[in-house]
N, C-alpha and C positions, 0 to 999 in steps of 0.2 A: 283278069282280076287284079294283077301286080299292077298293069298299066291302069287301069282306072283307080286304084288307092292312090297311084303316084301324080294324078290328074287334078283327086281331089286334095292329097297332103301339100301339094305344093304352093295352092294360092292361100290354103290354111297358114302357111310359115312364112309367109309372104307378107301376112296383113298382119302378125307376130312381129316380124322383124320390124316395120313399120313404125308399128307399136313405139318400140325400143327407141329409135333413131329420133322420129318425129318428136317421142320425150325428152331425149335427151339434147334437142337444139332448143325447145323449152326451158329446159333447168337452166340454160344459160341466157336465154334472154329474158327470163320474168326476173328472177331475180339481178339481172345483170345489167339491164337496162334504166332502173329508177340510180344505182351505182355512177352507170358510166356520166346520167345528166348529172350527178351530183359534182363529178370529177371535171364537168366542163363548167360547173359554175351557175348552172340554172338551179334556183329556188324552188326550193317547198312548193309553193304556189303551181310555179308554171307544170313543174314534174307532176304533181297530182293532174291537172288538168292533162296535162297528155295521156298519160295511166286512163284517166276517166273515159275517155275519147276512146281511147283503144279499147275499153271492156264494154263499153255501149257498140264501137263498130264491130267488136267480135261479136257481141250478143244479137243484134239485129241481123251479122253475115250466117251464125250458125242455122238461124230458124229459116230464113231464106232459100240458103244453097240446101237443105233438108225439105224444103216443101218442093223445089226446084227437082232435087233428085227425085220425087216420087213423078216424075209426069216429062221428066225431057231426058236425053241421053242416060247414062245409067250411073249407078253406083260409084263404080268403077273410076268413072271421066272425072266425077269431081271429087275424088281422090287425087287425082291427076291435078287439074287444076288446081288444087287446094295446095300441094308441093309445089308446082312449077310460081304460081304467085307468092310464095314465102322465097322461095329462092332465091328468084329476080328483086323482091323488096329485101331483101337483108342485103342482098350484094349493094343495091344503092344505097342502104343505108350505112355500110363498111366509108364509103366516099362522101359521106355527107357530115356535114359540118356547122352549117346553119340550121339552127333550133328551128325556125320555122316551115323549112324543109323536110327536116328530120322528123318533125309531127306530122305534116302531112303524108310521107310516104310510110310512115311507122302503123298509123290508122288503117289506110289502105292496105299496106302487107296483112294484117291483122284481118282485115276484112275480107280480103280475099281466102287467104291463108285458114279463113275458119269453116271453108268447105270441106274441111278433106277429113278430119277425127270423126264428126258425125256419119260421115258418109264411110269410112271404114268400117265402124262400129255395125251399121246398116248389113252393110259388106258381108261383115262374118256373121251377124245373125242369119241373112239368107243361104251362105252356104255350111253352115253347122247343121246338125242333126238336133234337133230338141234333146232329145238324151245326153247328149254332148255338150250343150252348149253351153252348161254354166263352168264348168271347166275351160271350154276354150275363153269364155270371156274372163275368165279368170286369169289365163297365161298373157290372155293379152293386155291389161293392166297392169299383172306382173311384171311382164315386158316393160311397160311403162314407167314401172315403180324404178325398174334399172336402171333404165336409161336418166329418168331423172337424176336420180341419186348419184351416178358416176362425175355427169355431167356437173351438177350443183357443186359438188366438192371444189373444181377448178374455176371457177367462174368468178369468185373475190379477189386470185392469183391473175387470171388475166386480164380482168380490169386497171391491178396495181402496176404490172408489170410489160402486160403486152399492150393496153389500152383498144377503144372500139373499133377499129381497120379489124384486128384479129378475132374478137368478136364477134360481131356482125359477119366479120366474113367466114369463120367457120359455125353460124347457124346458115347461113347460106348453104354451104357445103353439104352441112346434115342434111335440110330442107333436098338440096339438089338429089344425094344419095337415095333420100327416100322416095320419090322419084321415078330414078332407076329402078328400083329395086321394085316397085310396083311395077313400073311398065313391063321390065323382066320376067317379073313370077306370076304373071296372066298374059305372056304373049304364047298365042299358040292356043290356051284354051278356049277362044271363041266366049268367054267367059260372059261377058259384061254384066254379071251377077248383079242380081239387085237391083237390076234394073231393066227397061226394055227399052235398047234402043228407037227415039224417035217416037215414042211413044208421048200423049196429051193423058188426058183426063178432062172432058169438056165437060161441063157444069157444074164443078165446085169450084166455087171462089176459095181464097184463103180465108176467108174469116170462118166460112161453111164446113173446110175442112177444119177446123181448129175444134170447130162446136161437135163436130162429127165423133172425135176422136173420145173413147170409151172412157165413164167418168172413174172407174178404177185407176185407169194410166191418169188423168188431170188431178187426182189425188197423191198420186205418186209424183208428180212432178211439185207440187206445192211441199211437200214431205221431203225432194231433195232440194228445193230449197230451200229449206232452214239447214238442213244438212250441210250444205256450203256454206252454209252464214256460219257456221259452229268451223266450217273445217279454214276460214276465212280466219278466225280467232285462231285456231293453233296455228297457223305461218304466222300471223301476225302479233296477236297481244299476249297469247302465251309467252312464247320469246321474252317479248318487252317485260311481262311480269318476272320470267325467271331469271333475268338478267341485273333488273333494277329494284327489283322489289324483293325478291327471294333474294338477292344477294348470288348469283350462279355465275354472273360476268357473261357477255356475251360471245364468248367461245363458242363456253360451254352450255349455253341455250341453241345454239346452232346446232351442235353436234349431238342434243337430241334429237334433232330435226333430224339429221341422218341416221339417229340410231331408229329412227320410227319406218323412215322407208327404205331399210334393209327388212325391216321384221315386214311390212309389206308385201315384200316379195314372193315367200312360199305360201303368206296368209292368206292370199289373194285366191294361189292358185287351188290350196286345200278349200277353202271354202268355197271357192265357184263348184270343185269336185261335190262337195254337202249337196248344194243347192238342185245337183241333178239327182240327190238320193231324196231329200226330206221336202224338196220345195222351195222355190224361192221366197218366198212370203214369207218363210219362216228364218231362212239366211237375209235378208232383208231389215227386218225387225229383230233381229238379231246385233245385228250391225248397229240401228240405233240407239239400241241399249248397251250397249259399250260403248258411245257415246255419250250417253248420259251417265252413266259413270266415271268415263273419263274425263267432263266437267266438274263431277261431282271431287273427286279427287282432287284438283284442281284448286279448286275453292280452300281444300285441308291442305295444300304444301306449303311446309313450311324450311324444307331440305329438298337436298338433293336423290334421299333415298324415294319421296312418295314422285318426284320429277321425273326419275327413271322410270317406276309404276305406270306414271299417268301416261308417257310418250310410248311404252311399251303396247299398253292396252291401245293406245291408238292407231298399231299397225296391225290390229285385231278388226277393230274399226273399220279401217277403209276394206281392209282384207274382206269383211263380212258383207260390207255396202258393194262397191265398185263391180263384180263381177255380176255378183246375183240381180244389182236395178240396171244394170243393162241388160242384161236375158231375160226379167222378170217384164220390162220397159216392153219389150220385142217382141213377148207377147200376149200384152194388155188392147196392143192393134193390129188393125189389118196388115198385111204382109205389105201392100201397098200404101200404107202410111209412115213406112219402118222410117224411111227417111227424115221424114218431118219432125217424127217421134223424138228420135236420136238428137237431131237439130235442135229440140226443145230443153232435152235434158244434159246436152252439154252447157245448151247456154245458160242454164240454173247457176251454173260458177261464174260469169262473167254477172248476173244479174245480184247475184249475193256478194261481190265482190263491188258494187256500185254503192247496197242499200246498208252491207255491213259498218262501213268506219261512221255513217248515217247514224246509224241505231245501237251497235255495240259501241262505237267511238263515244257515243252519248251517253252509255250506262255506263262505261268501264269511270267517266269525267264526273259523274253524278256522284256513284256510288259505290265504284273503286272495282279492282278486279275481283275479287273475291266475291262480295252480294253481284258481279256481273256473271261471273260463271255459273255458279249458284241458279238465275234467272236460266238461262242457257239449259242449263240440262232440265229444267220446269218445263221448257218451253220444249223442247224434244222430247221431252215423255209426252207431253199432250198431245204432240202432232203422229205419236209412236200410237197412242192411243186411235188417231183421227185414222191412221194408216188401219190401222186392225181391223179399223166396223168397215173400214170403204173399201177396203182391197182387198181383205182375209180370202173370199168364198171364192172368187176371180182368179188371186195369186195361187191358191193352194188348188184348185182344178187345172190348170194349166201348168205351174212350175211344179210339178210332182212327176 
Protein backbone atom coordinates (compact mmCIF):
# COMPACT_ATOMS: atom_id res chain seq x y z
CA UNK A 1 0.00 0.00 0.00
CA UNK A 2 3.06 2.42 1.23
CA UNK A 3 4.79 1.49 -2.04
CA UNK A 4 2.01 2.07 -4.40
CA UNK A 5 1.03 5.65 -2.72
CA UNK A 6 4.89 6.29 -3.14
CA UNK A 7 4.69 5.25 -6.94
CA UNK A 8 1.93 7.30 -7.40
CA UNK A 9 3.01 10.68 -5.11
CA UNK A 10 6.08 10.79 -6.88
CA UNK A 11 5.48 11.55 -10.59
CA UNK A 12 2.46 13.74 -8.89
CA UNK A 13 5.50 16.14 -7.28
CA UNK A 14 7.37 15.78 -9.98
CA UNK A 15 5.08 17.44 -12.54
CA UNK A 16 4.71 20.21 -9.36
CA UNK A 17 8.05 20.93 -9.24
CA UNK A 18 8.18 21.34 -12.96
CA UNK A 19 5.57 23.49 -12.68
CA UNK A 20 7.67 25.82 -10.45
CA UNK A 21 11.04 25.69 -12.45
CA UNK A 22 9.62 25.80 -16.05
CA UNK A 23 7.74 29.24 -14.60
CA UNK A 24 10.23 30.47 -13.28
CA UNK A 25 12.74 30.48 -16.45
CA UNK A 26 9.65 32.14 -17.90
CA UNK A 27 9.50 35.12 -15.52
CA UNK A 28 12.84 35.78 -16.77
CA UNK A 29 12.69 35.56 -20.32
CA UNK A 30 9.12 37.13 -21.23
CA UNK A 31 9.73 39.84 -19.51
CA UNK A 32 13.46 39.93 -19.86
CA UNK A 33 13.78 39.55 -23.27
CA UNK A 34 11.83 42.59 -25.02
CA UNK A 35 14.46 44.52 -21.94
CA UNK A 36 17.66 42.93 -23.03
CA UNK A 37 16.81 43.97 -27.21
CA UNK A 38 16.19 47.25 -25.93
CA UNK A 39 19.62 47.37 -24.15
CA UNK A 40 21.42 46.19 -27.50
CA UNK A 41 19.69 48.82 -29.33
CA UNK A 42 17.02 47.17 -31.55
CA UNK A 43 13.74 49.34 -32.12
CA UNK A 44 10.23 49.18 -31.18
CA UNK A 45 9.61 48.01 -34.49
CA UNK A 46 12.03 45.17 -35.02
CA UNK A 47 11.32 43.97 -30.97
CA UNK A 48 7.66 43.72 -31.70
CA UNK A 49 8.16 41.80 -34.59
CA UNK A 50 10.31 39.25 -32.97
CA UNK A 51 7.79 39.04 -29.86
CA UNK A 52 5.09 38.44 -32.78
CA UNK A 53 6.93 35.68 -34.35
CA UNK A 54 7.53 34.01 -31.16
CA UNK A 55 3.82 34.05 -29.96
CA UNK A 56 2.53 32.89 -33.43
CA UNK A 57 5.48 30.04 -33.21
CA UNK A 58 4.34 29.20 -29.66
CA UNK A 59 0.88 29.21 -30.77
CA UNK A 60 1.01 26.95 -33.82
CA UNK A 61 3.97 24.62 -31.76
CA UNK A 62 1.41 24.33 -28.71
CA UNK A 63 -1.66 22.96 -30.77
CA UNK A 64 0.77 20.68 -32.81
CA UNK A 65 2.98 18.99 -30.21
CA UNK A 66 -0.92 18.47 -28.19
CA UNK A 67 -2.39 16.74 -31.29
CA UNK A 68 1.05 14.98 -31.83
CA UNK A 69 0.91 13.71 -28.22
CA UNK A 70 -2.46 12.11 -28.41
CA UNK A 71 -1.52 9.51 -31.32
CA UNK A 72 2.68 9.11 -31.09
CA UNK A 73 5.00 8.50 -28.19
CA UNK A 74 3.53 9.61 -24.91
CA UNK A 75 2.76 12.42 -22.72
CA UNK A 76 5.68 12.12 -21.03
CA UNK A 77 8.44 12.34 -24.08
CA UNK A 78 7.12 15.64 -25.14
CA UNK A 79 7.52 16.90 -21.83
CA UNK A 80 10.96 15.80 -22.35
CA UNK A 81 11.39 17.27 -25.65
CA UNK A 82 9.71 20.44 -24.84
CA UNK A 83 12.74 21.01 -21.76
CA UNK A 84 15.64 19.51 -23.58
CA UNK A 85 14.67 22.14 -26.88
CA UNK A 86 14.26 25.32 -24.47
CA UNK A 87 17.58 24.38 -22.98
CA UNK A 88 19.65 23.92 -26.04
CA UNK A 89 17.87 27.23 -27.56
CA UNK A 90 18.51 29.55 -24.46
CA UNK A 91 22.13 28.13 -24.28
CA UNK A 92 22.65 29.41 -27.89
CA UNK A 93 20.90 32.21 -27.39
CA UNK A 94 23.29 33.10 -24.02
CA UNK A 95 26.12 33.31 -27.20
CA UNK A 96 24.39 35.00 -29.69
CA UNK A 97 24.61 38.39 -30.62
CA UNK A 98 23.39 39.14 -34.05
CA UNK A 99 19.71 40.24 -34.06
CA UNK A 100 18.98 38.06 -36.85
CA UNK A 101 20.29 35.07 -35.46
CA UNK A 102 18.98 35.77 -32.17
CA UNK A 103 15.28 35.78 -33.85
CA UNK A 104 15.74 32.90 -35.48
CA UNK A 105 16.68 30.62 -32.83
CA UNK A 106 14.51 32.60 -30.31
CA UNK A 107 11.35 31.36 -32.55
CA UNK A 108 12.44 28.04 -32.87
CA UNK A 109 13.29 27.63 -28.93
CA UNK A 110 9.71 28.83 -28.46
CA UNK A 111 8.44 26.50 -30.88
CA UNK A 112 9.86 23.72 -29.71
CA UNK A 113 9.98 24.54 -26.27
CA UNK A 114 5.94 24.91 -26.42
CA UNK A 115 5.66 21.06 -26.16
CA UNK A 116 6.20 20.39 -22.83
CA UNK A 117 3.38 22.77 -20.39
CA UNK A 118 0.45 21.38 -22.48
CA UNK A 119 1.79 18.02 -22.49
CA UNK A 120 2.42 18.27 -18.48
CA UNK A 121 -0.85 19.59 -17.95
CA UNK A 122 -2.23 16.40 -19.99
CA UNK A 123 0.14 14.58 -17.70
CA UNK A 124 -1.48 15.32 -14.53
CA UNK A 125 -4.91 15.09 -15.74
CA UNK A 126 -4.30 11.55 -16.65
CA UNK A 127 -2.61 10.50 -13.59
CA UNK A 128 -4.87 12.47 -10.88
CA UNK A 129 -8.04 10.98 -9.71
CA UNK A 130 -11.11 13.14 -10.62
CA UNK A 131 -11.93 13.93 -7.10
CA UNK A 132 -8.47 15.29 -6.77
CA UNK A 133 -7.90 16.89 -9.53
CA UNK A 134 -8.92 20.27 -9.32
CA UNK A 135 -6.74 20.76 -6.33
CA UNK A 136 -3.79 19.14 -7.84
CA UNK A 137 -4.24 21.60 -10.83
CA UNK A 138 -4.52 24.00 -8.44
CA UNK A 139 -0.97 23.36 -6.64
CA UNK A 140 0.31 23.09 -9.91
CA UNK A 141 -0.36 26.64 -11.06
CA UNK A 142 0.47 27.68 -7.75
CA UNK A 143 3.65 26.24 -8.29
CA UNK A 144 3.71 28.20 -11.27
CA UNK A 145 2.55 31.40 -9.76
CA UNK A 146 6.05 30.96 -7.53
CA UNK A 147 8.13 30.33 -9.68
CA UNK A 148 7.12 33.13 -11.63
CA UNK A 149 7.03 35.64 -9.09
CA UNK A 150 10.51 34.67 -7.53
CA UNK A 151 11.97 34.75 -10.70
CA UNK A 152 10.15 38.18 -12.15
CA UNK A 153 11.70 40.06 -9.16
CA UNK A 154 15.36 39.64 -10.50
CA UNK A 155 15.13 39.73 -14.04
CA UNK A 156 15.25 44.03 -14.43
CA UNK A 157 18.69 43.45 -11.82
CA UNK A 158 20.21 41.09 -14.33
CA UNK A 159 19.52 42.72 -17.24
CA UNK A 160 21.20 46.07 -15.77
CA UNK A 161 23.80 44.43 -14.34
CA UNK A 162 24.68 40.91 -15.46
CA UNK A 163 23.24 41.57 -19.06
CA UNK A 164 21.98 38.47 -21.72
CA UNK A 165 25.09 35.55 -21.38
CA UNK A 166 23.49 35.38 -17.72
CA UNK A 167 20.25 35.45 -18.75
CA UNK A 168 19.85 33.26 -21.27
CA UNK A 169 22.06 31.15 -19.86
CA UNK A 170 20.38 30.66 -16.54
CA UNK A 171 16.76 30.01 -18.31
CA UNK A 172 18.86 27.39 -20.06
CA UNK A 173 19.80 26.10 -16.79
CA UNK A 174 16.14 26.20 -15.33
CA UNK A 175 14.93 24.74 -18.81
CA UNK A 176 17.95 22.00 -18.27
CA UNK A 177 16.81 21.31 -14.42
CA UNK A 178 13.38 20.75 -15.37
CA UNK A 179 14.48 18.18 -17.54
CA UNK A 180 16.29 16.23 -14.99
CA UNK A 181 13.82 16.49 -12.72
CA UNK A 182 11.16 14.91 -15.09
CA UNK A 183 13.36 12.20 -16.52
CA UNK A 184 14.16 11.49 -12.54
CA UNK A 185 10.75 11.36 -10.99
CA UNK A 186 9.30 8.96 -13.82
CA UNK A 187 12.19 6.73 -14.15
CA UNK A 188 11.58 3.38 -12.94
CA UNK A 189 7.74 3.72 -13.14
CA UNK A 190 7.21 2.37 -16.54
CA UNK A 191 4.97 5.29 -16.51
CA UNK A 192 4.62 6.98 -19.92
CA UNK A 193 1.22 8.30 -18.58
CA UNK A 194 -0.73 10.00 -20.99
CA UNK A 195 0.18 8.38 -23.42
CA UNK A 196 0.74 4.96 -25.29
CA UNK A 197 3.75 4.46 -26.50
CA UNK A 198 3.88 3.95 -30.46
CA UNK A 199 0.69 4.23 -30.53
CA UNK A 200 -1.41 6.10 -34.22
CA UNK A 201 -4.87 6.83 -34.42
CA UNK A 202 -5.59 6.20 -38.22
CA UNK A 203 -8.43 8.07 -39.58
CA UNK A 204 -8.73 11.30 -38.23
CA UNK A 205 -7.23 13.97 -39.82
CA UNK A 206 -6.38 17.23 -37.74
CA UNK A 207 -9.07 19.26 -38.84
CA UNK A 208 -11.61 15.99 -38.07
CA UNK A 209 -10.25 15.85 -34.68
CA UNK A 210 -10.71 19.58 -33.97
CA UNK A 211 -14.44 19.25 -35.20
CA UNK A 212 -14.75 16.21 -33.16
CA UNK A 213 -13.80 17.73 -29.94
CA UNK A 214 -17.15 18.46 -27.60
CA UNK A 215 -18.83 21.89 -28.19
CA UNK A 216 -18.80 22.51 -24.45
CA UNK A 217 -14.80 22.33 -24.40
CA UNK A 218 -14.85 24.88 -27.93
CA UNK A 219 -16.93 27.15 -25.96
CA UNK A 220 -14.57 26.99 -23.17
CA UNK A 221 -11.69 27.71 -25.27
CA UNK A 222 -13.35 30.90 -26.98
CA UNK A 223 -14.35 32.06 -23.18
CA UNK A 224 -10.47 31.75 -22.26
CA UNK A 225 -9.87 33.55 -24.86
CA UNK A 226 -11.02 36.71 -24.18
CA UNK A 227 -9.78 35.84 -20.72
CA UNK A 228 -6.28 36.17 -21.89
CA UNK A 229 -7.10 39.18 -23.80
CA UNK A 230 -8.29 40.75 -20.29
CA UNK A 231 -5.30 39.02 -18.54
CA UNK A 232 -3.05 40.55 -21.58
CA UNK A 233 -4.26 44.20 -20.35
CA UNK A 234 -3.22 43.61 -16.61
CA UNK A 235 0.64 42.85 -17.61
CA UNK A 236 0.36 45.28 -20.02
CA UNK A 237 -2.01 48.48 -20.09
CA UNK A 238 -3.04 48.35 -16.51
CA UNK A 239 0.75 49.03 -15.52
CA UNK A 240 0.96 51.79 -18.21
CA UNK A 241 -2.37 53.34 -16.81
CA UNK A 242 -1.29 53.15 -13.15
CA UNK A 243 2.04 54.51 -13.76
CA UNK A 244 1.14 57.39 -16.25
CA UNK A 245 -2.21 58.02 -15.85
CA UNK A 246 -2.99 57.35 -12.25
CA UNK A 247 0.17 59.04 -11.41
CA UNK A 248 1.69 55.41 -9.22
CA UNK A 249 5.18 55.82 -11.18
CA UNK A 250 6.25 52.71 -12.48
CA UNK A 251 7.74 51.09 -9.39
CA UNK A 252 5.07 50.92 -7.97
CA UNK A 253 2.80 49.57 -10.83
CA UNK A 254 5.12 46.54 -11.01
CA UNK A 255 5.10 45.75 -7.56
CA UNK A 256 1.37 45.36 -7.78
CA UNK A 257 2.09 42.99 -10.35
CA UNK A 258 3.83 41.08 -7.52
CA UNK A 259 1.63 41.75 -5.06
CA UNK A 260 -1.20 39.91 -7.37
CA UNK A 261 1.06 36.69 -7.87
CA UNK A 262 1.82 36.22 -4.39
CA UNK A 263 -2.05 36.32 -3.63
CA UNK A 264 -2.16 33.75 -6.54
CA UNK A 265 -0.52 31.43 -4.87
CA UNK A 266 -2.74 29.95 -2.01
CA UNK A 267 -5.83 31.31 -4.32
CA UNK A 268 -5.04 28.84 -6.77
CA UNK A 269 -4.70 26.14 -4.57
CA UNK A 270 -7.97 26.88 -2.26
CA UNK A 271 -9.93 27.23 -5.14
CA UNK A 272 -8.85 24.13 -7.33
CA UNK A 273 -9.77 22.50 -3.61
CA UNK A 274 -13.72 24.31 -4.15
CA UNK A 275 -13.70 23.03 -7.56
CA UNK A 276 -13.61 19.22 -6.52
CA UNK A 277 -16.44 20.16 -3.66
CA UNK A 278 -19.04 22.49 -5.70
CA UNK A 279 -17.95 21.78 -9.51
CA UNK A 280 -15.89 23.30 -11.84
CA UNK A 281 -18.31 25.34 -13.82
CA UNK A 282 -19.12 27.02 -10.93
CA UNK A 283 -15.26 27.89 -9.87
CA UNK A 284 -14.84 28.70 -13.47
CA UNK A 285 -17.57 31.30 -13.80
CA UNK A 286 -16.49 32.36 -10.79
CA UNK A 287 -13.22 33.33 -11.86
CA UNK A 288 -14.80 35.33 -14.65
CA UNK A 289 -16.60 37.42 -12.48
CA UNK A 290 -14.04 38.66 -10.56
CA UNK A 291 -12.69 39.58 -13.65
CA UNK A 292 -15.33 41.58 -14.47
CA UNK A 293 -15.05 43.44 -11.59
CA UNK A 294 -11.76 43.71 -11.57
CA UNK A 295 -12.07 45.70 -14.91
CA UNK A 296 -14.89 47.32 -13.47
CA UNK A 297 -12.72 48.81 -10.59
CA UNK A 298 -10.31 49.55 -12.88
CA UNK A 299 -12.30 52.00 -14.77
CA UNK A 300 -13.14 53.99 -10.97
CA UNK A 301 -9.15 54.27 -9.80
CA UNK A 302 -8.40 57.10 -9.15
CA UNK A 303 -5.52 56.10 -6.21
CA UNK A 304 -3.67 54.00 -4.93
CA UNK A 305 -6.15 52.46 -2.41
CA UNK A 306 -8.86 51.18 -5.22
CA UNK A 307 -5.14 49.90 -7.28
CA UNK A 308 -4.43 47.76 -4.38
CA UNK A 309 -8.43 46.45 -4.49
CA UNK A 310 -8.27 45.88 -8.20
CA UNK A 311 -4.66 43.89 -8.22
CA UNK A 312 -5.72 42.13 -5.12
CA UNK A 313 -9.04 40.87 -6.52
CA UNK A 314 -7.04 39.75 -9.47
CA UNK A 315 -5.11 36.93 -7.61
CA UNK A 316 -8.71 35.86 -6.90
CA UNK A 317 -9.13 35.77 -10.53
CA UNK A 318 -6.57 33.76 -11.84
CA UNK A 319 -6.74 31.78 -8.50
CA UNK A 320 -10.55 30.97 -9.51
CA UNK A 321 -9.80 30.38 -13.55
CA UNK A 322 -6.30 28.50 -13.86
CA UNK A 323 -6.91 25.47 -11.93
CA UNK A 324 -10.52 24.66 -12.23
CA UNK A 325 -10.42 25.35 -16.74
CA UNK A 326 -7.77 23.02 -16.69
CA UNK A 327 -9.59 20.19 -14.83
CA UNK A 328 -12.89 21.38 -16.08
CA UNK A 329 -10.83 21.57 -20.09
CA UNK A 330 -9.86 17.62 -19.20
CA UNK A 331 -12.96 16.69 -18.94
CA UNK A 332 -15.11 18.40 -21.40
CA UNK A 333 -13.00 15.45 -23.85
CA UNK A 334 -11.94 12.23 -24.49
CA UNK A 335 -9.18 11.05 -22.34
CA UNK A 336 -7.55 10.69 -25.75
CA UNK A 337 -7.87 14.20 -26.90
CA UNK A 338 -6.46 15.47 -23.52
CA UNK A 339 -3.39 16.32 -25.33
CA UNK A 340 -4.66 18.38 -28.08
CA UNK A 341 -7.24 19.75 -25.67
CA UNK A 342 -4.44 21.27 -23.35
CA UNK A 343 -2.38 22.30 -26.55
CA UNK A 344 -5.37 24.43 -27.55
CA UNK A 345 -6.01 26.13 -24.37
CA UNK A 346 -2.45 27.03 -23.55
CA UNK A 347 -2.26 28.52 -26.83
CA UNK A 348 -5.40 31.00 -26.09
CA UNK A 349 -2.43 33.09 -24.38
CA UNK A 350 -0.15 33.25 -27.21
CA UNK A 351 -3.17 33.88 -29.60
CA UNK A 352 -4.75 36.80 -27.16
CA UNK A 353 -1.40 38.05 -26.92
CA UNK A 354 -1.09 38.62 -30.92
CA UNK A 355 -4.99 40.01 -31.21
CA UNK A 356 -4.87 41.98 -27.86
CA UNK A 357 -2.35 45.48 -28.57
CA UNK A 358 -4.81 44.72 -32.21
CA UNK A 359 -7.95 45.48 -30.58
CA UNK A 360 -7.35 46.70 -26.93
CA UNK A 361 -4.28 48.80 -28.25
CA UNK A 362 -7.05 50.28 -30.52
CA UNK A 363 -9.72 51.10 -27.86
CA UNK A 364 -7.34 52.05 -25.05
CA UNK A 365 -5.95 54.98 -28.63
CA UNK A 366 -9.63 55.78 -29.37
CA UNK A 367 -11.20 56.05 -26.25
CA UNK A 368 -8.69 55.99 -23.52
CA UNK A 369 -8.30 53.57 -20.66
CA UNK A 370 -11.03 53.87 -18.68
CA UNK A 371 -14.23 53.65 -21.52
CA UNK A 372 -11.50 50.52 -22.52
CA UNK A 373 -11.74 48.67 -19.25
CA UNK A 374 -15.23 49.53 -18.87
CA UNK A 375 -15.74 47.67 -22.70
CA UNK A 376 -13.60 44.83 -21.18
CA UNK A 377 -15.56 43.67 -18.46
CA UNK A 378 -18.92 44.11 -20.94
CA UNK A 379 -17.37 41.91 -22.99
CA UNK A 380 -16.56 39.25 -20.11
CA UNK A 381 -19.79 39.18 -18.68
CA UNK A 382 -21.26 38.36 -22.17
CA UNK A 383 -19.00 35.73 -22.93
CA UNK A 384 -19.59 34.57 -18.80
CA UNK A 385 -23.17 34.68 -19.94
CA UNK A 386 -22.26 32.59 -23.44
CA UNK A 387 -20.11 30.24 -20.87
CA UNK A 388 -23.46 29.45 -18.66
CA UNK A 389 -26.07 28.36 -21.56
CA UNK A 390 -23.07 26.30 -23.36
CA UNK A 391 -21.16 24.72 -20.59
CA UNK A 392 -23.55 24.87 -17.32
CA UNK A 393 -25.26 21.20 -17.84
CA UNK A 394 -21.64 19.40 -19.19
CA UNK A 395 -19.40 21.43 -16.42
CA UNK A 396 -21.71 20.77 -13.49
CA UNK A 397 -22.22 16.82 -14.26
CA UNK A 398 -18.78 16.09 -14.72
CA UNK A 399 -16.70 18.74 -12.46
CA UNK A 400 -18.97 17.90 -9.31
Amino acid sequence: MSDGGNRTARPLITIIVYSAISQAALGLSYPGTPLYLLSEGLGADVINVILSSTAIASLLGQVMWGYLSDRMLSKLAYVEIGCAGSAIGYFILAGTHDALSFAVFYVLSSFVGSAAYPAAMALLADISPTQRRGRLMGIFWSAASVGWAMAVAFTGWMIENLGGLYLFGSCSLLHAASLSIVFMGFRGHGLQLGGRVGRTKGGRTFISTISGLSRPFLILFLCTLIFFMLDFAKNVYVPIFYAYEVGLHATLATLLLSLTSWIEVPATILFGMLSDRVGRFKVVLMGYLFAVSYMLINAWVGGIELAILAMSIYGLVWGAFSGATSALASELVAEEDRGLAMGLLNSAASFASILSPLTIGGLVSIFGYRSSFAAMASLMLLFSLFFTIGVRKTGSARGS
